[in-house]
C-alpha positions in Angstrom: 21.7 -6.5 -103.3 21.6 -5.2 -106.8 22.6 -7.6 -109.4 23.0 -5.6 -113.1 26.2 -5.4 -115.7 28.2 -2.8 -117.9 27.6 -2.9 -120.9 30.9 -4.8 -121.4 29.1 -8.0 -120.0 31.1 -7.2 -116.9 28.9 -8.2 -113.5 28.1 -5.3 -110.9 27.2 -5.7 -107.5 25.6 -3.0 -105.2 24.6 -3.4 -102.0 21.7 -2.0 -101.0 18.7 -3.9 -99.0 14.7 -2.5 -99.4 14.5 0.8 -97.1 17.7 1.8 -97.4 17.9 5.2 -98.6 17.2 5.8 -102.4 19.4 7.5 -105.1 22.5 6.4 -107.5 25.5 4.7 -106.5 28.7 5.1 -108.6 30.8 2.4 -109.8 34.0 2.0 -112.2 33.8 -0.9 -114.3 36.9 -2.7 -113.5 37.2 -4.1 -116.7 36.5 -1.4 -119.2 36.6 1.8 -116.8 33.3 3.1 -117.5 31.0 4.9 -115.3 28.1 3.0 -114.0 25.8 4.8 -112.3 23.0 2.8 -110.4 19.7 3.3 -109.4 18.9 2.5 -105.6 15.7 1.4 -105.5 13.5 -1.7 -104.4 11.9 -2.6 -107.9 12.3 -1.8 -111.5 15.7 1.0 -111.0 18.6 0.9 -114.1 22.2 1.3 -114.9 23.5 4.0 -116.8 26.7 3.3 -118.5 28.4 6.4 -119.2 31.9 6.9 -121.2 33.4 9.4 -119.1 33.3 12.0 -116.5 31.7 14.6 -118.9 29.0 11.6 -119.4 29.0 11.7 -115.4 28.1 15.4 -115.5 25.4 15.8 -117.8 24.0 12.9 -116.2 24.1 15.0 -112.2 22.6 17.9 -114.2 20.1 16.4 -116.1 18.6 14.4 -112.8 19.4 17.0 -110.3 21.6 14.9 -108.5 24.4 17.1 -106.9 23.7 16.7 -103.5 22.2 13.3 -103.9 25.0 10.6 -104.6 26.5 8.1 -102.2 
């Protein structure tokens, strides 16, 4: 499990167990509505908060993503 927060102090949850497969995992902060996007990965990944679908984009772009989100 990942344990991490929006930066609206709201909690977020991911599952994901060591060897799963790696990438980013998309949630919607149920409190504020932004996009979080997670890092799957065993040790030492991040959340990137990000205001809005435009946000979202850049963000696929910028770390070749397209093909690579669960």
């Amino acid at each position: 499990m990942i344990f991490t927060e929006c930066s609206c102090g709201e909690s977020i949850i991911v599952a994901y167990e060591c060897g799963d497969k790696m990438g980013y995992y998309r949630t919607n902060c149920k409190k504020c509505g932004k996009i979080a996007m997670t890092e799957l990965t065993s040790m030492w990944g991040e959340t990137t908060i990000l205001n809005n679908e435009k946000e979202l984009e850049e963000f696929i772009k910028e770390k070749g993503l397209r093909n690579k989100l669960r």
